[in-house]
C-alpha positions in Angstrom: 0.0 0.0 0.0 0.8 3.5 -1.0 1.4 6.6 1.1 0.3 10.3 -0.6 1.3 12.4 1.4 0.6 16.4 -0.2 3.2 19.1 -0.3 2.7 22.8 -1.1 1.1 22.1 -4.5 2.6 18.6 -5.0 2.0 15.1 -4.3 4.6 12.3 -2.6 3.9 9.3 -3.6 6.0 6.8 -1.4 6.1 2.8 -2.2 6.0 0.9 1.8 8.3 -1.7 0.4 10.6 0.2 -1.3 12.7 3.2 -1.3 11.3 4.4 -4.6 9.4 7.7 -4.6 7.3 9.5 -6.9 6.5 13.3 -7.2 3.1 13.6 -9.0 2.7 17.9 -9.2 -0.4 18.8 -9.3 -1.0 20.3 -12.8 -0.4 16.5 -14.2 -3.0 15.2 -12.1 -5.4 17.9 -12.8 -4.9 16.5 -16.3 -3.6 20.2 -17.9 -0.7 19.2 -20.8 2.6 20.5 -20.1 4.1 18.4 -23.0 6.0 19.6 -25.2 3.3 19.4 -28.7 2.5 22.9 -26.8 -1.4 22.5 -26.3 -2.9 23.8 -23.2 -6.3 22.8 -21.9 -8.6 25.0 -21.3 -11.8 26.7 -22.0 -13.7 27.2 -24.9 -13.2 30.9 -24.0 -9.7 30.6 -24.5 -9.6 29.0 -27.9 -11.6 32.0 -29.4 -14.0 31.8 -32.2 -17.7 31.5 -32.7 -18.2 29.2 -29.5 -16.1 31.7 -27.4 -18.4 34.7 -28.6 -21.6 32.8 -28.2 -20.2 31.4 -24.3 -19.1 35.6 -23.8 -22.9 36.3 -24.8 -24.5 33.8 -22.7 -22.4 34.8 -19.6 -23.0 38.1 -19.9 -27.0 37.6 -20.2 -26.9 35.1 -17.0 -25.1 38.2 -15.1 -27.4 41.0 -16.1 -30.7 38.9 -15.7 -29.1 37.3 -12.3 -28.1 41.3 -11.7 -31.9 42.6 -12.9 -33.4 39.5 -10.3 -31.4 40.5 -7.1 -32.4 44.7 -7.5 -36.2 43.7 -8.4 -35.7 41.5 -5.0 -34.2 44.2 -3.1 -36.6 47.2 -4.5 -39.2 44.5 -3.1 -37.5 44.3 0.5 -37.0 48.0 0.5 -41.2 48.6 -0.5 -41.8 46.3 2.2 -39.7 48.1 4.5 -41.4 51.5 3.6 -44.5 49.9 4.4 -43.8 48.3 7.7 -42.2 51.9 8.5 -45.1 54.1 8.0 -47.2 51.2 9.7 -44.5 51.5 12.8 -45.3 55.8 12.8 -49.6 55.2 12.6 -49.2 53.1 15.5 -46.3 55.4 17.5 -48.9 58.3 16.2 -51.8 56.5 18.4 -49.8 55.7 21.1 -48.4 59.6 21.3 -52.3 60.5 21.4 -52.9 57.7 23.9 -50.8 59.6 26.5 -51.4 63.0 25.6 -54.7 62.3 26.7 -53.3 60.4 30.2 -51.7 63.4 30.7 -55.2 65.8 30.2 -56.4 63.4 32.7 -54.2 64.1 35.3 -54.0 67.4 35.1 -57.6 68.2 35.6 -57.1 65.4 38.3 -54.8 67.7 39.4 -56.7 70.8 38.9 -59.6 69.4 40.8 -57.9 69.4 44.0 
């Protein structure tokens, strides 16, 4: 049985039996060509063309209708917001009255002796 054992970006790979070891970096495992023909992987971006203009399109039309989504969702919040505000001031309103007239109460309590 094998031992991996992972350093800063690269891989051990020690046999048990022997004293052989293997470094493994972490680019080849990923499966990205290094060779020497000189291809890279990578995106469909990358290679350019029709398919990268069409991918450049469709990204761009996920972030503006996931941009349009989250300011129609937060005008909503802020609406509610307003709403439970002015609700909050009717009430504070009544309650402001509510002991306005406490306070008429004792002072013609007050008056009255």
């Amino acid at each position: 049985m094998a031992a991996v054992v992972v350093m800063s970006g690269a891989v051990w790979r020690s046999a048990t039996r022997g004293a052989r070891a293997v470094l493994c970096s972490s680019r080849a495992m990923s499966g990205e060509s290094g060779g020497k023909s000189g291809e890279r992987a990578g995106s469909v971006r990358e290679a350019g063309g029709a398919f990268a203009k069409r991918e450049k399109a469709e990204e761009e039309r996920y972030f503006k209708k996931m941009n349009t989504d989250q300011l129609k969702s937060l005008s909503k919040h802020h609406e509610e917001e307003i709403k439970h505000s002015e609700a909050e001031i009717q009430r504070l309103k009544k309650e402001i009255e509510r002991h306005k007239e406490k306070v008429k109460g004792l002072r013609k309590i007050q008056e009255d002796d």
